[in-house]
N, C-alpha and C positions, 0 to 999 in steps of 0.2 A: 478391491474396495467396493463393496454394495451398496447402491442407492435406496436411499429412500422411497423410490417407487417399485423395488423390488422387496419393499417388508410388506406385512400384517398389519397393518395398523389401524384397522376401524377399533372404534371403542378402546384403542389401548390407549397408556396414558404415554405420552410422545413429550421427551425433554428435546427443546431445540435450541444449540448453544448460537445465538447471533451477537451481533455486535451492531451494537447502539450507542457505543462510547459516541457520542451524538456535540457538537460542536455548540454552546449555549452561549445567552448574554448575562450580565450580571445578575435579570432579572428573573433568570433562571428560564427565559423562551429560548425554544431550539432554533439556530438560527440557520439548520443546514440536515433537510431530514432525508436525504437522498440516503441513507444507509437503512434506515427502516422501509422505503419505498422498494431498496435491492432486496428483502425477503417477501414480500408481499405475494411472491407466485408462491413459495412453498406454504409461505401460513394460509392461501385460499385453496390450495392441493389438498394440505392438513384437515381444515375446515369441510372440503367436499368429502371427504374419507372419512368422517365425521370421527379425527383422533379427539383424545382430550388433549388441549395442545399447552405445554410449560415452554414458556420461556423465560432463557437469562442471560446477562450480558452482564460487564464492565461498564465504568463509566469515572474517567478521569482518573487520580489516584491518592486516592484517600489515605491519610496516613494513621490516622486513629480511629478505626471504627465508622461506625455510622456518622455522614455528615450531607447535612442538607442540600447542601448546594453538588453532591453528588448523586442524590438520588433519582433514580429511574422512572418516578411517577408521571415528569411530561412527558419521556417516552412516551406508556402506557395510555396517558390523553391523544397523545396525536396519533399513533396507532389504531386509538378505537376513532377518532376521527376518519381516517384513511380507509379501515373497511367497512365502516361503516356496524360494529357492533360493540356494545362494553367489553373492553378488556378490564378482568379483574385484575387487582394489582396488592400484592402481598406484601407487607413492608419488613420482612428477611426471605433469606433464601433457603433455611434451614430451617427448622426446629418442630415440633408439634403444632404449632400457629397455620405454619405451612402445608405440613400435612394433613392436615383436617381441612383447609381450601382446596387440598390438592383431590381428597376422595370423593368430594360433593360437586367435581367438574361435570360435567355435562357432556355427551359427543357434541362436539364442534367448538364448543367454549374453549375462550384464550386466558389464561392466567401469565401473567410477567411476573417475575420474581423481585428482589431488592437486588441492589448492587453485588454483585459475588465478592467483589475487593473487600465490601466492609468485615469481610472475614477473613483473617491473617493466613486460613488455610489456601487461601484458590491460589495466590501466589507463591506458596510454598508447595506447592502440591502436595499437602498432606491427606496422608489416605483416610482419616477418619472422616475428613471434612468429604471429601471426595464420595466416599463410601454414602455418606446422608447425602447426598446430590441424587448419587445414582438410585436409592432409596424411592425417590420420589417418581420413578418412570418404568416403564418397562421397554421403550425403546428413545435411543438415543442419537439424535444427529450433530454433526456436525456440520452448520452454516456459514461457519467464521472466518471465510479463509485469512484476514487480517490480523487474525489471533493464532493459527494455525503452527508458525514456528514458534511458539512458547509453549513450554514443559508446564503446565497448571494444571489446578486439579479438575477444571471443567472442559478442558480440551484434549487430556490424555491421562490423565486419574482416572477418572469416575467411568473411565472406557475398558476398564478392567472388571467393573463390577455391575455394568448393566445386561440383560439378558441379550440384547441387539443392541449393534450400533451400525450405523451409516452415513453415505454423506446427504448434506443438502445439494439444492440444486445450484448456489451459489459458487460452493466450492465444489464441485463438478465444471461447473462454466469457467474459471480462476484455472482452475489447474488446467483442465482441457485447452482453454487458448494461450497459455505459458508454454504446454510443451507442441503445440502448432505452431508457433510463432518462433521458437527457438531450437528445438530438437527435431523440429520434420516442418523446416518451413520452406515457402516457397523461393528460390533466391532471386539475383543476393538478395541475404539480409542482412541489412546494414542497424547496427545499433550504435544509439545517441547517449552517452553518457557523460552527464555535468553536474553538479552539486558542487558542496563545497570542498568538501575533503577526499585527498586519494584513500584515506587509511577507513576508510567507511565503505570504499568502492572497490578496496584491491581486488579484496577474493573472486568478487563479482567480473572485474574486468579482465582478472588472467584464466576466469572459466570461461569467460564470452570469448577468448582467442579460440575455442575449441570449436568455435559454430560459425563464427561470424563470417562474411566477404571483405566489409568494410567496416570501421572503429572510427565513430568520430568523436572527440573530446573537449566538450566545453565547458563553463564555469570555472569557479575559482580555481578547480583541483587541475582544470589545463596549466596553472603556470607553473605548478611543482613539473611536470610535464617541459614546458618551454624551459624553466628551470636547467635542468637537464639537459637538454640540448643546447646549453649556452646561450642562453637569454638573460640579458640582465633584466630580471622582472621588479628591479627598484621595489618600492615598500608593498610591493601584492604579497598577498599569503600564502605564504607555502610551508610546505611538509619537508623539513632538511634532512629528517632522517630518511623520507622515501624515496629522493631523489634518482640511487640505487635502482628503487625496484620499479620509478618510472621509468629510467630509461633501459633496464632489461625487456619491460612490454613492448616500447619501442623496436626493440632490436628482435625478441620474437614474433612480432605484427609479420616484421620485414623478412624473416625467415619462412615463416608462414604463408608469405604472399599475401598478405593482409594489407589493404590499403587502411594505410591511420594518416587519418585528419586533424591537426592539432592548427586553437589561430595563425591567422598574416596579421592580425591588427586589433585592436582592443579598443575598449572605452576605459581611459583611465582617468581617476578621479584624485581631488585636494586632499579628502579626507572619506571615511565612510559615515555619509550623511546626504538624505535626500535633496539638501539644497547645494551641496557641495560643489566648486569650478570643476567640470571634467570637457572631455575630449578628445577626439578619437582618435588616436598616434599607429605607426607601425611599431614594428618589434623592440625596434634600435633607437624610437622616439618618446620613451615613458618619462616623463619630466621626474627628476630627483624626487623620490622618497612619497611621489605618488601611487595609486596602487589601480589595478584592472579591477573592474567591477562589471564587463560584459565584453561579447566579443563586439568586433568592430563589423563596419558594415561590408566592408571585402570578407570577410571570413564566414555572418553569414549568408551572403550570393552563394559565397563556395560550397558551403554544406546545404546550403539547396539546392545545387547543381547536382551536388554527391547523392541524394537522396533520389533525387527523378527516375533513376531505371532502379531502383528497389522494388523487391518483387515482398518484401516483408519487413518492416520496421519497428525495431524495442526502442523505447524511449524511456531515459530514465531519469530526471536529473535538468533542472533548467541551467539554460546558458551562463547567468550573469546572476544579480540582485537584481531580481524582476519584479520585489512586493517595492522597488523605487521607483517610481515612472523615466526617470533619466535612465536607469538601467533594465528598463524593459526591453529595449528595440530587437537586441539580439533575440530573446529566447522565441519574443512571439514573431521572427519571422523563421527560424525555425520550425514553429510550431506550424504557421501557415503552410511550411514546403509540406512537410510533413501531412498535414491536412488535403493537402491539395493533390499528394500523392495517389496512385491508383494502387498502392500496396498494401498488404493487410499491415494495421498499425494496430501497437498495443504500447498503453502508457503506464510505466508503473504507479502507482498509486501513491499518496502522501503528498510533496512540495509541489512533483513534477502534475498530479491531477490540478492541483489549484493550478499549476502556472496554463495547463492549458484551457483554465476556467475562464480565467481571467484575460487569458490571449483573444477567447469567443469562438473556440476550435471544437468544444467537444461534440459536438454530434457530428460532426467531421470523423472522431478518429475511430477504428473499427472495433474497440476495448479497451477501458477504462478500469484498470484495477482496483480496488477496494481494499486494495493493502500493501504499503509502501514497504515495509518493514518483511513483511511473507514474501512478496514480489521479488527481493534482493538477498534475499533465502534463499530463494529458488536459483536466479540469476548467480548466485556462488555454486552451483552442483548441489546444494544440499537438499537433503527431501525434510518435508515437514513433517516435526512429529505428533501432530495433529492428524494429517492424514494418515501417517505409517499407523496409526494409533488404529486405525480403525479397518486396515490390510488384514 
């Protein structure tokens, strides 16, 4: 895969696929611009090489066409806000409109395109659509690792039909410390897997038997887990078809010599709801037709215990319902051991970022991924075909 500081690219015209699907308030201000701040080194790379630089991104999911409250124009303001010059901003991403901003670029000038969804093609990866993307550049990167494992036409279409492609420096750092962290990492490496469902996490957890020292298991998808091992988990939620395939992980942890950590104790709650009667039982102590909604405070001492001589830690998945304050305690004292470790740590991106936003960890942890979805991609054995796109 070739990087972008190994092309040509003074005066060419440089398409850069980033991702600014950008978090907004009703009144359409970006309330979370940390995803355009993560490309900022490669658009002032672009800028000093004086490319003509195009970008385009997603943003939300629009279902018919062009719509307002999906449009990428506050991008394009906070942007030229950030480095400080006019970002042009084209209102499609296609057509003769575009073309004609795209020939009158300037070396160093930023043009942002319109949303690529509002075109039935980029989700489809249709090649015609595809085909007028790649039209528009003569070299091609790839910035997006968050986008990465989707088959579309701006992350593995239009890679067929530009003269160069490469990656950014984004997904060069994403992939680079996914496979340091889990494929040649220092040991043990102990990974933290919790959310809410097994059947979102299987692939994921029976390729991480392939790497791991230690498997610890929190959140809801623990009690399909306890489940299994004969826990009456009373009204918590669980996966009765996976029952089966959690307690096979079990049994090949244990085959493996894999230490797996599953709770001693719980916070279980009335109902799910932040004002709800809860509290913290052992296994044997779930009040009738109550349900866990975090771990209890013995289980997390134990997996911060578990975590201290880790020489490397994947976190993926918080403990409990931690956007509750009642079901916070587990995940952010997790997050703390974790933080507090001298191990390289890498969090996967999506719930478990916020949960460690919101814990007050992240400059604590050693990498933060910018993509939940690619992250657990990856975390199943699977290569993106994003990246393969561009091999």
């Amino acid at each position: 895969m070739k990087s972008v500081k190994d092309v040509e690219i003074r005066g060419k015209r440089v398409f850069v696929r980033v991702d600014y699907n950008l978090p907004m308030d009703e009144k359409g201000n970006i309330t979370d611009d940390n995803r355009i701040r993560a490309t900022l080194d490669l658009i002032e790379f672009l800028r000093q090489a004086q490319a003509r630089i195009i970008l385009a991104s997603h943003l939300g999911r629009p279902k018919q066409g062009p719509e307002k409250k999906f449009s990428l124009a506050p991008a394009a303001k906070r942007l030229s806000e950030l480095v400080g010059q006019e970002v042009v901003f084209a209102r499609d991403c296609v057509g003769e409109g575009v073309e004609a901003m795209v020939s009158t670029l300037a070396n160093g000038q930023i043009l942002m395109l319109e949303n690529l969804r509002f075109h039935e093609g980029e989700k489809k990866n249709d090649p015609d659509f595809a085909r007028k993307l790649a039209g528009l550049c003569d070299v091609y990167v790839n910035n997006a690792f968050s986008v990465s494992h989707r088959d579309q036409a701006s992350v593995t279409g239009m890679v067929k039909f530009v003269p160069q492609a490469c990656a950014g420096f984004l997904l060069e750092k994403e992939l680079g410390s996914y496979y340091d962290s889990v494929e040649n990492p220092k040991r043990p490496l102990v990974a933290v897997i919790g959310g809410a469902k097994v059947s979102s996490k299987l692939a994921a957890l029976e390729n991480m038997l392939n790497f791991v020292d230690k498997l610890i298991i929190g959140g809801a998808m623990a009690n399909t887990f306890l489940k299994s091992q004969g826990v009456d988990t009373k009204g918590s939620m669980i996966e009765a078809d996976l029952l089966g395939k959690a307690a096979s992980i079990v049994d090949q942890a244990g085959q493996k010599g894999i230490e797996l950590l599953l709770p001693l104790d719980l916070v279980a709650a009335e109902k799910f709801e932040p004002s709800a009667a809860f509290r913290s039982v052992g296994l044997d102590e779930i009040p009738e037709n109550w349900m866990a909604l975090d771990i209890g405070p013995g289980t997390a001492e134990r997996f911060g215990q578990a975590l201290k001589d880790a020489g490397t830690i994947v976190w993926n998945g918080p403990m409990g319902v931690f956007e509750m304050e009642s079901f916070l305690a587990g995940t952010k004292a997790v997050a703390q051991a974790i933080a507090d470790s001298p191990a390289y740590s890498i969090v996967g991106g999506g719930d478990t970022g916020l949960a460690a936003k919101v814990c007050g960890v992240t400059d604590r942890i050693s990498y933060i991924s910018t993509g939940g979805g690619a992250f657990l991609h990856l975390m199943e054995g699977k290569k993106l075909p994003g990246a393969v796109a561009l091999e």
